[in-house]
C-alpha positions in Angstrom: -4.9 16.2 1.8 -2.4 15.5 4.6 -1.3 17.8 7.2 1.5 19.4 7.9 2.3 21.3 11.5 4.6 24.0 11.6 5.2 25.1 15.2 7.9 27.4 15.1 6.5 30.8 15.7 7.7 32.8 13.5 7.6 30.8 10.0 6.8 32.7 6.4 6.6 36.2 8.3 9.2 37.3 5.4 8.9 35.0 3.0 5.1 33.1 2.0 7.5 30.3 -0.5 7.8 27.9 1.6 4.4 27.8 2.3 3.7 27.9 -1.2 5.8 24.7 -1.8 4.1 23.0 1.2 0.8 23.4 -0.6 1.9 22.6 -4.2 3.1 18.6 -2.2 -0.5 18.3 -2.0 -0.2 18.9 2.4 -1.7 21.5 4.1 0.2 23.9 6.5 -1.2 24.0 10.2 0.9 27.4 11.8 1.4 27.0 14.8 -1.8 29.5 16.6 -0.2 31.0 19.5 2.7 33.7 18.1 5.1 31.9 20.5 7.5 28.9 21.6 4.8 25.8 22.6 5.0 23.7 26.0 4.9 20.3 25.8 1.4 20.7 26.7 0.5 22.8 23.4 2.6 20.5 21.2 0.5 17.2 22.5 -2.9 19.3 21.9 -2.0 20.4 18.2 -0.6 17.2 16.8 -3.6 15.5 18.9 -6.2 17.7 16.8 -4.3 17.9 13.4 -2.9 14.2 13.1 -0.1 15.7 10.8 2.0 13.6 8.6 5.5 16.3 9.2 6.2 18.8 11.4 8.7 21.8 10.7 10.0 22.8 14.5 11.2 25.4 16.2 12.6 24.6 19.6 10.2 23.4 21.4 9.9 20.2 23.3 9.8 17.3 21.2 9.4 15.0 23.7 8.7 10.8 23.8 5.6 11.9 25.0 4.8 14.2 22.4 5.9 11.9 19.5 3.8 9.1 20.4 0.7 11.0 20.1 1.9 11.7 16.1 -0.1 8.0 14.6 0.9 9.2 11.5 3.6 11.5 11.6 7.0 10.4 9.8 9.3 13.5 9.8 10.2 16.1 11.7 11.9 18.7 9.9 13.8 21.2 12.5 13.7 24.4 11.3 17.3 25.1 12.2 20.5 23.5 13.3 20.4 22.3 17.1 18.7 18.8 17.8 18.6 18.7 21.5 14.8 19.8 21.6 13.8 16.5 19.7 13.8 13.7 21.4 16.1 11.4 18.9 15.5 8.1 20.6 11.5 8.1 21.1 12.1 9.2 17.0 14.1 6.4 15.7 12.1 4.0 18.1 8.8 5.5 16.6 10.2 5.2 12.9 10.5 9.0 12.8 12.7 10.6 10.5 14.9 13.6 11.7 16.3 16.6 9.7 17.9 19.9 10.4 19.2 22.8 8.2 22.6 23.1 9.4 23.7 25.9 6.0 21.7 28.5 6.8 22.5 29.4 10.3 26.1 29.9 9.4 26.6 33.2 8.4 23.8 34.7 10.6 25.6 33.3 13.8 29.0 33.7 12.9 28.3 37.4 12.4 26.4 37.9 15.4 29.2 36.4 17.3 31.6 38.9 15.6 29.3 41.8 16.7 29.7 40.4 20.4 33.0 40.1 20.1 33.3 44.1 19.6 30.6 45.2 21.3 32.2 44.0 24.5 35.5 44.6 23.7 34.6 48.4 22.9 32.3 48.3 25.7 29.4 49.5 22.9 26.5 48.1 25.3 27.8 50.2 28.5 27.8 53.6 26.6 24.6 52.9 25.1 23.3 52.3 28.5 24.7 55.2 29.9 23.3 57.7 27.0 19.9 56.6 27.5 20.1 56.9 31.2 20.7 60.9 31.6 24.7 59.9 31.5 27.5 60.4 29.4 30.1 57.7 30.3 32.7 56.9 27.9 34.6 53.8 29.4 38.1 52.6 27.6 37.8 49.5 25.5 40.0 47.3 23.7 41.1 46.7 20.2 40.0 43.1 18.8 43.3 44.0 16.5 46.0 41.4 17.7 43.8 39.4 20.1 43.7 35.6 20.5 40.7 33.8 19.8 40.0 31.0 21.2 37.4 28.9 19.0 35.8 25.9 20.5 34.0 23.7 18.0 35.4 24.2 14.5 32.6 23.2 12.0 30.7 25.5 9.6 29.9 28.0 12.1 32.9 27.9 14.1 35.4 28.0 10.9 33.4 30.8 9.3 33.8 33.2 12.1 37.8 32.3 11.9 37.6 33.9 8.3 35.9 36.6 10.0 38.9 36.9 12.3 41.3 37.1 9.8 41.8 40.4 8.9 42.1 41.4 12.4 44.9 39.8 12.6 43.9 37.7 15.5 46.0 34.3 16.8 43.1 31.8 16.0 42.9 28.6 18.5 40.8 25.8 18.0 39.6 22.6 20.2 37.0 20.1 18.3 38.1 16.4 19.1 36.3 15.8 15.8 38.8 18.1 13.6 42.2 16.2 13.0 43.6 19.5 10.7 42.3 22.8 10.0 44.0 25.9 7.3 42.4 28.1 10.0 43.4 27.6 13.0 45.7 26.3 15.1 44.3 23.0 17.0 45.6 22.9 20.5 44.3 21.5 23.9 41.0 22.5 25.5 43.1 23.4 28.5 45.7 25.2 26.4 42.8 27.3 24.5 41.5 28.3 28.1 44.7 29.2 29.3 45.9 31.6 26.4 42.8 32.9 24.8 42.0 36.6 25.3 38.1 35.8 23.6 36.9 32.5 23.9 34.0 31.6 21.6 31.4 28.3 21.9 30.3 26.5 18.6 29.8 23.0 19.8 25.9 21.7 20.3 24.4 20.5 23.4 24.7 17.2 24.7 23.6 16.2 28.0 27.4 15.3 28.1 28.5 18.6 27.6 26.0 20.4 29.9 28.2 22.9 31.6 30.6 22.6 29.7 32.1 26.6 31.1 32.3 25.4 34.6 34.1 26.3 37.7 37.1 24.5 36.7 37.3 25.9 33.3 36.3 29.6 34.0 39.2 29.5 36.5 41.6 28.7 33.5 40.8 31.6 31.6 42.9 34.8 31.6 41.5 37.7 33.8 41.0 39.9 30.7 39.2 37.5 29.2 35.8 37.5 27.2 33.5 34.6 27.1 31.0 34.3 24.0 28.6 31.5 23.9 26.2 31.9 20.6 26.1 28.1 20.4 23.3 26.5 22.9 22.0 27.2 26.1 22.9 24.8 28.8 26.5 24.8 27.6 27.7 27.0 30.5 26.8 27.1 34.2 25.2 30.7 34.7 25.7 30.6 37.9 29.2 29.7 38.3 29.5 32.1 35.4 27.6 34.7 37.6 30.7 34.5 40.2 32.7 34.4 38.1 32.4 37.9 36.3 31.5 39.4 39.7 34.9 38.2 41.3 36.9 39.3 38.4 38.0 35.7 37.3 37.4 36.9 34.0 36.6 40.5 32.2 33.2 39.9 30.3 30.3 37.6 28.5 28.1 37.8 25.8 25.5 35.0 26.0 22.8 34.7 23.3 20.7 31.7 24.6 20.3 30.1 28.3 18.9 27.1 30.0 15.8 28.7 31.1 14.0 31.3 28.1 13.3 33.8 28.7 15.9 34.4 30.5 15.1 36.3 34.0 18.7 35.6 36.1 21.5 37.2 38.1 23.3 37.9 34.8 21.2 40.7 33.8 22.9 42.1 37.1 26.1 43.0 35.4 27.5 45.4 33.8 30.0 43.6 32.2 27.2 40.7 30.4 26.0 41.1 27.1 22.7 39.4 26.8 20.8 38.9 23.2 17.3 37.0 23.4 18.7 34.1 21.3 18.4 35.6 18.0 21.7 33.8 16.1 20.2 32.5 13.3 17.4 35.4 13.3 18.7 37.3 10.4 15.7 37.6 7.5 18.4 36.5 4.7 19.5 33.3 7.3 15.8 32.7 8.4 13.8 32.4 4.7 16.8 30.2 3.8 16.4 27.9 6.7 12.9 27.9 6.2 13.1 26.8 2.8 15.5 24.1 3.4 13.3 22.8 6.2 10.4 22.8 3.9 12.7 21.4 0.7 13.6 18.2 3.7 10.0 17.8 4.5 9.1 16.9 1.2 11.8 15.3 0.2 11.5 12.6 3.1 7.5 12.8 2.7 8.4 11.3 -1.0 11.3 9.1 0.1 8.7 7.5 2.4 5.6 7.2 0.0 3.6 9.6 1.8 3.4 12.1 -0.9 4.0 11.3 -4.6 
């Protein structure tokens, strides 16, 4: 029997398939023991003690120096859509296969980006805050009705939350340097999208070239009644400048759902006009058993591919 190590946190808590189908390969599923995201630290010890043959991933930190202590392991199946955790370099060097599952998080992230959009356009978080604290403040929102979005990134995620859109009747811009023509939106400039967009929205995935990407610069393009949303990856926008930003009034709001450091314990939480979600995107139950059954369906199909498992 040949091992497999699952270390994302959280896997077959809704569904026990996958596991099923992990043990009817002929491999046995290690969970990962600690309930929680594992330092680089935790990742060397397990694959050290468990020698495993695959590992399904959550976001933790897939270093070089992680990999290399895998002698026998030949995929890593990430358990969702984002890559930057893995190291993809040490993995080709290493002859270590790669997958994602970049279906299922569609629909989970596009509509928790629409439920951002809203909620901080109605204000939804402020009154709830108020309630709870003795108050009973009912502050003046704004309709999404009419509103220009724009979209930056226009792949599965990105072109599924247009459709969302659409019945609002919202203006829908869109920057991806990889889209050449789109039925959804209208593909402008990056600088143009900044400039006119009431709601701008990130769907792009992290690259250590497009770390901070929301800068200084870019913030300072934006409209002053404008909403920032970044669902996509953390790293992607510059707290900090984004922090001085909604403090000076250079724009009207944000919704963040993942950061550079997690948990996330900055200046952000400060605000009143910040909406802050604990980077839960694709952490619907309907989004998460199928991205863990894709994972698991990649696992084995690379385990074959690669003679490991008949």
């Amino acid at each position: 029997m040949k091992n497999v190590l699952v270390t994302t946190s959280s896997f077959c808590k809704e569904d026990p398939a996958p596991l099923s189908e992990i043990e009817s390969a002929g491999l046995i599923a290690i969970l990962n023991p600690f309930g929680r995201k594992l330092t680089e630290g935790k990742a060397i010890d397990l694959i050290k003690k468990y020698d495993p043959v695959g590992i399904i991933a959550g976001v933790e930190p897939l270093t070089r120096k992680v990999l290399e202590e895998g002698k026998n392991l030949k995929v890593v199946s990430r358990c969702g859509i984002g890559m930057d955790s893995v190291d993809l370099v040490a993995s080709k060097d290493l002859g270590i296969t790669v997958t994602n599952t970049p279906d299922a998080p569609t629909i989970p992230v596009a509509e928790l980006t629409m439920c951002m959009i809203l909620s901080l356009l109605r204000k939804i978080h402020v009154s709830d805050a108020s309630i709870r604290s003795g108050a009973w403040e009912r502050p003046m929102g704004n309709l999404l009705h009419g509103k220009t979005v724009g979209i930056i990134g226009c792949g599965r995620i990105g072109s599924f939350l247009g459709r969302l859109l659409a019945p609002f009747d919202c203006t829908l811009f869109g920057y991806d340097p990889y889209c050449q023509q789109s039925d959804l939106f209208q593909l402008v400039s990056l600088e143009d999208l900044l400039i006119q967009s009431d709601i701008v929205t990130l769907h792009l995935p992290f690259t250590e070239e497009n770390r901070h990407f929301i800068n200084v610069d870019r913030l300072g393009k934006m409209k002053q009644n404008a909403f920032l949303i970044n669902a996509a990856r953390g790293g992607l926008v510059d707290e900090d400048a984004l922090y001085d930003a909604l403090s000076s009034g250079t724009i009207a709001g944000a919704a963040l759902d993942c950061f550079e450091k997690e948990p996330y314990k900055g200046r952000l939480r400060d605000l009143d006009n910040t909406l802050l979600t604990g980077h839960i995107g694709s952490y619907a139950r309907e989004g998460r058993i199928m991205m863990e059954a894709q994972a698991v369906e990649n696992l084995i199909r690379e385990l074959k591919s690669r003679g490991v498992i008949s």
